[in-house]
C-alpha positions, 0 to 999 in steps of 0.5 A: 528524482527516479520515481519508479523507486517510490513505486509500489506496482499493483497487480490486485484485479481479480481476474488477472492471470498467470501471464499477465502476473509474469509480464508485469513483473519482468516490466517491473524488474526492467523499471527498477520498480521498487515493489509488486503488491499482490493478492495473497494466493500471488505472494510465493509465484511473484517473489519467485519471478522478482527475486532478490531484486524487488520487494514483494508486498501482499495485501491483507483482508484486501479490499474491505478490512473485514475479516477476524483479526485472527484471519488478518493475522494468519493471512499476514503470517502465511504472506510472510512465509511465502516470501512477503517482505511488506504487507498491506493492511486494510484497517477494519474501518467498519469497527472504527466508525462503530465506535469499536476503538479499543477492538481496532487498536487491539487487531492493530497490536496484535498484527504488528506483535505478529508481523514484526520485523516485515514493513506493515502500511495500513490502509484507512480508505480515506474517502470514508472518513472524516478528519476526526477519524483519519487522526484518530487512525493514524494515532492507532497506527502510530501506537501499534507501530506499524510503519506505514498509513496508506491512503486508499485500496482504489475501491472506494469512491474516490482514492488519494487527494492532495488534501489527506496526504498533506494531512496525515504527512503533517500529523504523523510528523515523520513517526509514520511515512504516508503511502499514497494510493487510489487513482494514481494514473499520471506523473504529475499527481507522483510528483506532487505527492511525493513532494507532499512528502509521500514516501510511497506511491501505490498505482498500477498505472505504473508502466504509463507513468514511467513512460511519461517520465522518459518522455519529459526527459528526453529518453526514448518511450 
C-alpha cells in the first residue's frame, strides 16, 4: 500500500511561514505526497511551488464554517482561481445544531453549483455532533453533490475516531468517500482507517508518518 497517495498534508498553523510552506512542499513532492491543503492567501504560491505534480487543496471558512455563505462562495471561486483544484469546506455546524437545516442545504447547493467541477470534502467536525446530525450532515452532503465528508478540521476537541469514520463509510455506502482528519499522528491510525475504508487522510504529520512506513519495510529513514 503507498500510503503517501492517501495523504492530503496540512500546512494550516497560522504562523507558518513562506519557508517553511517551501520546504514542506519540496518534502511532499519528494514523497509523492498526493496533496497539500493550505490556507487561502497560500493557494496561488503553493500550486506554483507543486506544480503539475501534486494536487492543491484550500480550505474554506476554515476552521469554524462560520462565514456568509456568499463568503463561502467567493472564497471558493477566488481558491479555484488561484489554482485550487480541491476544496476543503467547513460545514456551518452552528446553523445545523440550531436547527437551521434548510439554510445549510441551501449554502450546501449553492457552493457545489459554484464549485463544479473542483473536488469539494465538507468538513462536519465530528466531535460536536451526535449520531443523529452526522447522518443528517452527510445526507446534506450526499444531496448537494459534494464529493467528500471530512471528519474533522484538528481544532475541536478530539479529531477522527474509528468510531465516525466507520460510520459515515457504512452510511454513505460509496455515494460520498470519507476523509479522515484530526489527530492523525502514526502509520497505524492511516492504516487503520484507510482499511475502514477512508479514502483520504488529512495529517500534517506526514513526513513522520512516511518515516515509519520506510522503517517497517526496511527502507532507509
Amino acid at each position: 500500500m503507498d500510503i503517501a497517495k492517501f495523504i492530503d498534508h496540512s500546512i494550516l498553523r497560522p504562523n507558518h511561514t513562506l519557508k517553511e510552506l517551501e520546504e514542506e512542499i519540496s518534502k511532499c513532492l519528494h514523497g509523492g505526497v498526493y496533496a497539500v491543503c493550505v490556507n487561502p492567501f497560500w493557494v496561488k504560491k503553493a500550486k506554483e511551488l507543486s506544480g503539475a505534480k501534486m494536487v492543491v487543496c484550500s480550505v474554506v471558512s476554515f476552521p469554524f464554517g462560520l462565514d456568509h455563505k456568499e463568503h463561502k462562495v467567493l472564497q471558493s471561486v477566488k481558491a479555484i482561481e488561484d489554482g485550487a483544484e480541491e476544496l476543503d469546506i467547513v460545514m456551518n455546524l452552528s446553523a445545523l445544531k440550531s436547527g437551521m437545516v434548510s439554510y445549510v442545504e441551501e449554502e450546501l447547493r449553492v457552493l457545489a453549483r459554484e464549485t463544479e467541477g473542483t473536488v469539494r470534502k465538507v468538513i462536519i467536525e465530528t466531535a460536536y455532533l451526535t449520531t443523529e446530525e452526522k447522518e443528517l450532515a452527510l445526507k446534506l452532503i450526499e444531496d448537494s453533490g459534494m464529493e467528500f465528508v471530512k471528519t474533522s478540521t484538528g481544532y475541536a476537541p478530539t479529531g477522527a475516531t474509528e468510531e465516525d469514520v466507520r460510520l459515515l463509510v457504512s452510511l454513505s455506502k460509496g455515494r460520498v468517500k470519507v476523509k479522515a482528519s484530526g489527530g492523525i499522528r502514526s502509520l497505524e491510525q492511516v492504516v487503520n482507517f484507510i482499511n475502514l475504508g477512508a479514502s483520504r487522510i488529512g495529517t500534517s504529520k506526514t513526513f513522520d508518518i512516511l518515516k515509519e512506513a520506510r522503517l517497517k519495510s526496511g527502507g532507509r529513514s
